[in-house]
N, C-alpha and C positions, 0 to 999 in steps of 0.2 A: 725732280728734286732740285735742278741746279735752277732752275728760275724761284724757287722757293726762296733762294737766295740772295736773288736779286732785292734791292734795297725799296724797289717803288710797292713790294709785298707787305713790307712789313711797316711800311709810311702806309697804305692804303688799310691793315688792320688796325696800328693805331689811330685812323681817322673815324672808322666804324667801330672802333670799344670808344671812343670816349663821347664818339655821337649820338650813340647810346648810353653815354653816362655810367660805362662799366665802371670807369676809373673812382669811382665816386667813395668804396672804401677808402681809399687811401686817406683820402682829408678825413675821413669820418676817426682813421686809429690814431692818424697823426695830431688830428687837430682838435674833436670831438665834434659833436654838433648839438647844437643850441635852437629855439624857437627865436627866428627873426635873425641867423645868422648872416654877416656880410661873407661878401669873398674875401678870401685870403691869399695868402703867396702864392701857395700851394696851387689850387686853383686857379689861380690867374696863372700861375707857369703853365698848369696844363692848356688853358686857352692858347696861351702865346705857342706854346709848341703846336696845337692843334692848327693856329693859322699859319705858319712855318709849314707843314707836313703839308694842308691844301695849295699852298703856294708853289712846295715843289713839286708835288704832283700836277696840277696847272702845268708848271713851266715846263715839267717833262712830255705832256699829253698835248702841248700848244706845239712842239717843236715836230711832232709827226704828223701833224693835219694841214694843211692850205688856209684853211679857215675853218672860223666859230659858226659852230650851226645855229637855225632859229631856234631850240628851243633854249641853247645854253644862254644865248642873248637876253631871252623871255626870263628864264629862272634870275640873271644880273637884274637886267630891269626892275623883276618883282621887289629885290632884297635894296635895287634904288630907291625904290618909294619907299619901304620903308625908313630907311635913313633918312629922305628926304619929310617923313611927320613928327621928324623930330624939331623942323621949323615951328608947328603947330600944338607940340606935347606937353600937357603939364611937366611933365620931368623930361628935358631933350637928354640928359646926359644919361640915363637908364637907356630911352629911346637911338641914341647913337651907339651904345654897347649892343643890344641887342642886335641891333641892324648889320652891325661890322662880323658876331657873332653869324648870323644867319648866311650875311655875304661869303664868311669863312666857306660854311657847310655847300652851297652851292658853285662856289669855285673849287671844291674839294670832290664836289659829285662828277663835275665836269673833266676832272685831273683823272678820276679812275675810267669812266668812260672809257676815254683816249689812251691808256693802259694796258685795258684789262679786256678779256672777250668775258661776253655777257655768263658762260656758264664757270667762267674761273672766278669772278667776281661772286655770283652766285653759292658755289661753291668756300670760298674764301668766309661768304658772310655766315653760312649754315654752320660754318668750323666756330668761327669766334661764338657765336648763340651756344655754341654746346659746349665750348667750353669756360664761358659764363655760369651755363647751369651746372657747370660740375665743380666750378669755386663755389657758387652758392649754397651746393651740397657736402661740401668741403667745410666748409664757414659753420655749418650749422652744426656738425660735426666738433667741430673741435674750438668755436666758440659762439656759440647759440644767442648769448647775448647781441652781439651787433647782428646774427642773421635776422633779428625779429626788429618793427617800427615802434616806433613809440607806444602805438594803438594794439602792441600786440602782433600784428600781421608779416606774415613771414616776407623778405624784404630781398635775403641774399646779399648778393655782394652790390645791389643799389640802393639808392639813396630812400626810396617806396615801392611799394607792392606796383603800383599800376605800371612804372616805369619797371619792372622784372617782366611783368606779365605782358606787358607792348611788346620788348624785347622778344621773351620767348614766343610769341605771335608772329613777329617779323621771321625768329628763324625756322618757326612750322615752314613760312610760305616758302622760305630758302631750300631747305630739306625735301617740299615737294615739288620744287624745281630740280632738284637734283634728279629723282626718280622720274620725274617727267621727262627731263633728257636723253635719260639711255645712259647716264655716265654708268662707269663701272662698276665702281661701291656703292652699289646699292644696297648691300645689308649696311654699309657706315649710312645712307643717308636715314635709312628703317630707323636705326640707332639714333643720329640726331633727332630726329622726329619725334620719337617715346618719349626723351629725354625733356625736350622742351616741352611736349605737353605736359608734363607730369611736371614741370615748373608750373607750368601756366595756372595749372589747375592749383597746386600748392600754393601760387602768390594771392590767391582768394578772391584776384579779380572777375568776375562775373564776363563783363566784356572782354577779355582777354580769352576766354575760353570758349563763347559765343563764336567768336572771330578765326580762332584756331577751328572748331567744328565745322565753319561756314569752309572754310580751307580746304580742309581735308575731304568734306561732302562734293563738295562743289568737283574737286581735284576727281572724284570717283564716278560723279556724274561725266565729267568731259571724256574720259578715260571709257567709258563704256559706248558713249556715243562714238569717236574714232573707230573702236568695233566694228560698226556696221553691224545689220541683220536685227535679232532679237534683242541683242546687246543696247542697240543704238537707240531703240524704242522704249526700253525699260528707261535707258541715261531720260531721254527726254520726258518720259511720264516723271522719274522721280523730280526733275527742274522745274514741270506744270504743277505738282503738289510742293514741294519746297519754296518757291517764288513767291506766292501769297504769304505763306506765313511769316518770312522774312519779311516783306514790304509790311505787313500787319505788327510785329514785334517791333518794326523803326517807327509807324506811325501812331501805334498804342501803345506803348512799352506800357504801361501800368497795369492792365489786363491783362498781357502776357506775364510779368515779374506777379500779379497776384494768383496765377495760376500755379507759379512756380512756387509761390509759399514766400516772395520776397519781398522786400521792402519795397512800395510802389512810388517811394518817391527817390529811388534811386540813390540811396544812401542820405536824401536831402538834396539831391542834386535839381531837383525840381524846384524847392525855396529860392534856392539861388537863382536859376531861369527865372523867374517870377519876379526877384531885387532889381536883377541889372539890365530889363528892359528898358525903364525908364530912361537908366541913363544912357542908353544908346539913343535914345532918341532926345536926351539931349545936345549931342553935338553924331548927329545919322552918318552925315557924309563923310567923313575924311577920320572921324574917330577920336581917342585922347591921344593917340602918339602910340607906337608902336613899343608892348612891355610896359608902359608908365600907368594905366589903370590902376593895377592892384598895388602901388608904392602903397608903403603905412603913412606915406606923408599927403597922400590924398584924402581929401574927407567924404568924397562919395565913397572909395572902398571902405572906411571905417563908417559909413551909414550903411553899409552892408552888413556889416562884423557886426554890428549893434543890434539888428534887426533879427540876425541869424544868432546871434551868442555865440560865434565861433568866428574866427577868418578865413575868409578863402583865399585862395591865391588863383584862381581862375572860374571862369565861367561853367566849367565842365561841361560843356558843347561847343564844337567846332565853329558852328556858326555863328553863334551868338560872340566867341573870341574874338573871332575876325574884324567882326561889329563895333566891338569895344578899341580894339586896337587901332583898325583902319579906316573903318566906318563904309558903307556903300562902295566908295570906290576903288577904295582896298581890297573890299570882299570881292568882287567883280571881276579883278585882276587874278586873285587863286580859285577861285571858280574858272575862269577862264584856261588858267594854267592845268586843274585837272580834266576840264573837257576835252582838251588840245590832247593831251595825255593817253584819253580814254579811245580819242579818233587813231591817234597814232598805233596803240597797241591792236586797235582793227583791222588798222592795213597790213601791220607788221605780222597777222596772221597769214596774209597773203604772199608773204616768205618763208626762206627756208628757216627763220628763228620762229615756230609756231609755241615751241615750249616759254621762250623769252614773252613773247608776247602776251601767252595765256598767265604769267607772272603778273604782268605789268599791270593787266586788266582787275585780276583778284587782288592787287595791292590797291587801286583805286576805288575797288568796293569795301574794302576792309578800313577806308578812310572814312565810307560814308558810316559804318557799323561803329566804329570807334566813336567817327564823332558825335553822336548821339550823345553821351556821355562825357566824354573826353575832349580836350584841345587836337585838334589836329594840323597839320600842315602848315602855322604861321610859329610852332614851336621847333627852332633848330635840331635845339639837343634830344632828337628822340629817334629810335631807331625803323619807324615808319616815315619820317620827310624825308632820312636818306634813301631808301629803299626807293620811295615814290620817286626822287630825281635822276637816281642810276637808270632805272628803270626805264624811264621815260625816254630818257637821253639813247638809250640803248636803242629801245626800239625806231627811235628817230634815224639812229647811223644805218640800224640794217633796213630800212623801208627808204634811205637814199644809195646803199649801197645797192638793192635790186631794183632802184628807178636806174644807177649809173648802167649795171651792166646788160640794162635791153635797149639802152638807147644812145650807148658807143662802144667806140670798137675794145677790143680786148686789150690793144696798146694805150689806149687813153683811159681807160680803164684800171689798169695799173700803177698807172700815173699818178692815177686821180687818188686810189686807196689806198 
């Protein structure tokens, strides 16, 4: 209870609500919200406090280490270049916000890292997820108007359904870290759990519940294999019939969504794929600038809107974003960053953080699930890039802390951590 107290708890949860875009009522009662709204005070205060909060968290997680490990250099680097295509952006000044934005989020992952141990963090994050979903149950409650989007769809206390339903996604995977650790409240992490699926399911996103299910399946598949015996053979028969039809659902999703009685082109999300090819391969390599695509003041995104009858504000696939934003070499570089990610939480199996690591590894598959549909990993403000970068970072400190202590002494050792 008394570290509860401590000040770098409550800078590390308001860096995870607003990274997630919990905060996002507030502007909505204060200010209203409009189609094609700009930012406001409001919102930029919340930024500027948000880059303050990573800042001191940095500066408090820089002063107990020797040095910046490779991956936190790799995540600086990533969020360089993007600052650095705003030399090349149709809009630089969108493209330099974003980038400083993104930079925020990744010096902020790096601050709690060097804070926090992986199952406090953990834990920290599955508390704010649930109690997000019990303002949003709150909200609906006692003014139903702002709990619902424009389209009708239940929204909560965010700004859209997909951004609830990501959230509540992220904190399934939190909640069955918690149970996967052995902490002690485990009927609180049961509780979290319920909680957020029953968001999940509520915010009407289809991939948000996909992704929760994979979670939870997968979490009961490992769980049965660590059994040994009967147990262990059942976990792996269910991963040999479950694995195909996953990899089948990411590479047909239209056969699958028309089996399920749904829309096979993904709400539309398919027309879109189909628009903004072209323009990737207008400018492939380096991209329009990172964020500046979808400006209204572009006329390739308004020959999109034209062609679609609608606007989009994004590609709704991870890859094809990347594409737009970065172009080949940009994309290159967060490919890179998640395969690095996906090696490390392998090795990090071969410590004594197995629960962290079996985390780290089901957050980089739930990127790949999401992004089918969704932006992933070049969007700051969502509560899967943070997740994905603590994560990572984590499993990097404990796979260098059990390289330190087999290959010096227990006085350099100590030293060193």
């Amino acid at each position: 209870m008394f570290d509860m107290l401590r000040w770098y708890y409550f800078a590390a949860a308001f860096f995870v609500l607003q990274g997630m875009e919990g905060l996002g009522l507030v502007d909505q009662l204060l200010v209203g919200e409009w189609e094609g709204k700009p930012g406001d005070k409001i919102t930029q205060s919340l930024n500027l406090l948000m880059i303050l909060t990573s800042l001191a968290l940095f500066g408090r997680g820089i002063g107990r280490i020797k040095s910046i490990r490779t991956g936190a250099l790799l995540g600086i680097g990533a969020a360089g270049f993007l600052l650095c295509s705003a030399i090349w952006s149709i809009d630089p000044q969108t493209t330099v916000r974003g980038a400083i934005v993104y930079l925020t989020v990744v010096v902020g992952a790096i601050g709690v890292v060097e804070n926090f141990k992986g199952d406090e963090f953990m834990d920290l994050f599955a508390l704010i997820c649930f109690l997000t979903g019990v303002a949003s149950l709150i909200l609906l409650v006692v003014y139903p108007a702002e709990a619902f989007g424009a389209a009708g769809d239940f929204r909560g206390i965010f700004s859209q359904k997909n951004i609830l339903g990501e959230a509540m996604t992220m904190g399934a995977l939190a909640s069955l870290h918690g149970l996967r650790a052995g902490n002690r409240a485990r009927l609180r992490g049961a509780v979290f759990l319920v909680l957020v699926t029953i968001l999940a399911v509520m915010s009407g996103s289809a991939t948000s519940l996909l992704v929760v299910l994979a979670f939870c399946g997968t979490d009961v598949m490992i769980g049965l294999i660590r059994k040994g015996g009967a147990a262990r053979i059942l976990g792996i028969g269910a991963i040999v019939v479950a694995f195909p039809l996953v990899v089948l659902e990411a590479v047909f999703p239209d056969t699958i969504l028309e089996m399920m009685g749904k829309d096979a082109t993904l709400t539309g999300r398919t027309e879109i794929w189909d628009a903004v090819i072209p323009y990737i391969y207008q400018r492939p390599w380096l991209g329009w600038g990172y964020g500046a695509f979808w400006s209204t003041d572009n006329p390739a995104a308004m020959q999109i809107a034209d062609s679609l009858h609608w606007f989009a504000p994004q590609a709704h696939n991870g890859l094809l974003e990347m594409l737009l934003h970065v172009g080949v070499v940009g994309t290159a570089i967060f490919i890179f960053l998640w395969a690095r990610t996906v090696w490390l939480s392998l090795r990090c199996m071969q410590t004594s953080e197995k629960a962290l690591a079996i985390t780290c590894l089901m957050s980089c598959a739930g990127l790949i699930l999401v992004g089918i549909s969704e932006t992933v990993l070049v969007v700051p403000f969502e509560a899967s890039t943070i997740v994905f970068f603590v994560t990572g970072l984590l499993c990097e400190r404990a796979v260098w802390a059990a390289h330190v202590s087999r290959h010096y002494p227990t006085a350099v050792r100590r030293q060193r951590l």
